[in-house]
C-alpha positions in Angstrom: 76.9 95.1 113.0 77.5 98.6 112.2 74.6 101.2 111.8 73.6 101.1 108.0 74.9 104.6 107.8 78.3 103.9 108.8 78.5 100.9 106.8 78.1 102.9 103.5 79.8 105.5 104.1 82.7 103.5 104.8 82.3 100.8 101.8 82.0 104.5 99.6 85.0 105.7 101.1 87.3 102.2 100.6 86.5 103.0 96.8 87.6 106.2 96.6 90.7 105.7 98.8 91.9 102.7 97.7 91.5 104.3 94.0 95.1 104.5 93.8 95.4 101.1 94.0 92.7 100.0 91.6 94.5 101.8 88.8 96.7 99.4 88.8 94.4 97.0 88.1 91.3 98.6 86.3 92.7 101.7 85.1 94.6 100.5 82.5 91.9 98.9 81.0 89.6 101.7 81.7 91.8 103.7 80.0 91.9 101.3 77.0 87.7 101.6 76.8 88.1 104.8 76.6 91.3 105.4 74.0 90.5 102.4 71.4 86.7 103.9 70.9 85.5 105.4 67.6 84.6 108.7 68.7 83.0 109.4 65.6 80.2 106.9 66.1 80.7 105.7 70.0 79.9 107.5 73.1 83.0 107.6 75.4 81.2 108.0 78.8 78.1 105.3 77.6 81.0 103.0 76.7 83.1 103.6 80.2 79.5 103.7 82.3 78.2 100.2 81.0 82.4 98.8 82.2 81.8 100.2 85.3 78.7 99.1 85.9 79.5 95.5 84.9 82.1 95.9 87.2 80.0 96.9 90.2 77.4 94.3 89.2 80.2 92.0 89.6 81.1 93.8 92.8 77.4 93.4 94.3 77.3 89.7 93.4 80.3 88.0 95.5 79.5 90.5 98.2 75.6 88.6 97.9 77.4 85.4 98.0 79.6 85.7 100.6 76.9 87.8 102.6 74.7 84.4 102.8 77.7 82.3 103.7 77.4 83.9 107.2 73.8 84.2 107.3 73.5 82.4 110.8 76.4 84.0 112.5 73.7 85.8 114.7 74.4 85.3 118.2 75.8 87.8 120.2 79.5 86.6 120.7 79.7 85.7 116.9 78.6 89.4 116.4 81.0 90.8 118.6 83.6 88.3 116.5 82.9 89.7 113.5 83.3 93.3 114.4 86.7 93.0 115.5 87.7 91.0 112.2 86.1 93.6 110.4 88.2 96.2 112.0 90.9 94.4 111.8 90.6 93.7 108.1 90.1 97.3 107.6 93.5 98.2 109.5 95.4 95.8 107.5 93.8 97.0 104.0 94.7 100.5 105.7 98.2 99.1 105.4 98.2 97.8 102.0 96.8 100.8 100.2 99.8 102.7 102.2 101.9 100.4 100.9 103.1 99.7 104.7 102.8 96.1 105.2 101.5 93.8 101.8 100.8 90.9 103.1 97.0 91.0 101.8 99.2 90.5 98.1 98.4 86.7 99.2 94.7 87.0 98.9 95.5 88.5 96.1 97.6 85.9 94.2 94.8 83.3 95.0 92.6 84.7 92.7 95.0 84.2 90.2 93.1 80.3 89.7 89.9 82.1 88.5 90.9 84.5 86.4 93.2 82.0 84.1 89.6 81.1 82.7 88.2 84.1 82.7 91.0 86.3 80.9 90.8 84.6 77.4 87.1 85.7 77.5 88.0 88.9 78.1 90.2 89.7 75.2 87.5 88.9 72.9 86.0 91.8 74.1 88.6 93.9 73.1 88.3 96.7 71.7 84.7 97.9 73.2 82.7 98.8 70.3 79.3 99.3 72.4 77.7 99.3 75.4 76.6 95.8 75.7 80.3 94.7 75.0 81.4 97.3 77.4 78.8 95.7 79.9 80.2 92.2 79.4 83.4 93.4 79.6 83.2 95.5 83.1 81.6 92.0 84.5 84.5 89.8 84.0 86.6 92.0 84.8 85.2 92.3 88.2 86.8 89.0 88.8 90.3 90.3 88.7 92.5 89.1 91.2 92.7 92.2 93.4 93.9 92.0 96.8 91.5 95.4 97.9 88.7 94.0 96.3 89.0 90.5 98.1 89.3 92.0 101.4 87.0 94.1 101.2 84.4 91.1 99.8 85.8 89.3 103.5 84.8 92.5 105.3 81.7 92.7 103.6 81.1 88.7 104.9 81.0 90.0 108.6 77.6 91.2 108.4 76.4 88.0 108.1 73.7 89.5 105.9 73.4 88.5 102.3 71.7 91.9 101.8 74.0 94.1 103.5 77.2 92.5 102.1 75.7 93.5 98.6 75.4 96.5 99.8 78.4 97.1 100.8 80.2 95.7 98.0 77.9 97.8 95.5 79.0 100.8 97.5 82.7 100.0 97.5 82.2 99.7 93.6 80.8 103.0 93.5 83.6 104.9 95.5 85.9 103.7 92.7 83.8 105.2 89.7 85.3 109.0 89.8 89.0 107.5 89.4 88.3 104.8 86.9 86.2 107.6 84.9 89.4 110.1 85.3 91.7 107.9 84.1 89.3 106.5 81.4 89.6 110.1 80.0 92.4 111.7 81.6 94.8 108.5 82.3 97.9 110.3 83.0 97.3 113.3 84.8 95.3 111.2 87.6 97.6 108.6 87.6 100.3 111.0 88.2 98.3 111.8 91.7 97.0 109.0 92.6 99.6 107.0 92.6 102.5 109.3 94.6 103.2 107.9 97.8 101.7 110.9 100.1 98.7 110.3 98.4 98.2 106.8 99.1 99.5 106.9 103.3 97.0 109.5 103.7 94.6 106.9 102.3 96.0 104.5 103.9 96.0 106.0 107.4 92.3 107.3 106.8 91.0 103.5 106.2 93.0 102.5 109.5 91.1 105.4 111.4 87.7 103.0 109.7 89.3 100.3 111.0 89.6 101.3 114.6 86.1 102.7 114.8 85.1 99.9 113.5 86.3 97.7 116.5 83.6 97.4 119.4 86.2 98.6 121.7 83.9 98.8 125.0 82.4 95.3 124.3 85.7 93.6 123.6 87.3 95.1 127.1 84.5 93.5 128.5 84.9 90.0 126.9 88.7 90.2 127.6 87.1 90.9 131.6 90.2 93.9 131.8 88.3 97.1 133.0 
């Protein structure tokens, strides 16, 4: 697969890019940890830091599952495979954070038959009065139904590495913190820029230029036998 390197920095920078389009998702409820605390006897940032890293924990989980899924995909061709999916699957998730082409809102929807069990668990943890609640919280709603999220757990599945796709995913997690902390505390004035359209095709385009990187261009040429 990728150099380690690589593989981190781009997981890191699919969190912070695709911020724009987590807000939709987490940033409301981000925002909620932070506006229903006590302030008097809570810590805002303890509160928002155990949601986020339930979330993450989350995160780093289904990348560990799907990671061992593809454990034995070791053989050359399958590894050559799994690069191009992976750049492929970044391209598209390019697309959908650019709000170009949505068609990842499918994955999306089919997370939709988990998270009608976990949402009533949820709203018992609302509102967050402490850090183990905030925990608990952040966990489940790691689960959301989140087309970025799921394609990036699929993307995470091509190193056919339990441990790397845990990585990955725990990386991915990370990127997202400084935007689900922003909005936590300052929910419209980073909403306002994250979410304008310029803002999301240049994030768009940049995870497309991951995407074709990604792609072992001089090995697939090869394969395809037309140099």
């Amino acid at each position: 697969m990728i150099g380690d390197s690589v593989t981190v920095l781009t997981a890191i920078t699919l969190g912070l890019l695709g911020s724009a389009h987590c807000l939709g998702m987490c940033g409301g409820i981000s925002s909620a940890v932070a506006m229903g605390i006590d302030r008097q006897n809570s810590n805002p940032l303890l509160l928002l830091s155990g949601f986020n890293l339930g979330r993450i924990a989350s995160y780093t989980l289904a990348g560990a599952l799907m990671g061992s899924i593809g454990w034995f995909l070791r053989s050359p061709e399958i590894s050559l495979l799994l690069r191009c999916l992976a750049g492929i699957i970044l391209i598209l998730m390019g697309l959908y954070v650019a709000q170009i082409w949505k068609g990842l809102s499918w994955i999306e929807k089919q997370g939709n038959y988990i998270w009608r069990y976990l949402q009533p668990l949820s709203k018992r943890l609302l509102p967050v009065r402490n850090p183990v609640q905030a925990l608990a919280l952040g966990a489940l709603w790691g689960w959301l139904p989140c087309g970025l999220v799921y394609s990036t757990l699929i993307w995470s599945a091509t190193a056919a590495d339990w441990k790397t796709s845990a990585l990955m995913m725990a990386c991915f997690g990370l990127g997202t913190v400084p935007a689900m902390f922003a909005t936590g505390l300052l929910a419209q004035q980073v909403q306002t820029i994250l979410k304008q359209r310029s803002t999301q095709t240049i994030a768009g385009v940049l995870i497309i230029g991951f995407g074709l990187f990604t792609v072992p261009w001089p090995g697939l040429i090869q394969s395809l036998g037309i140099a």
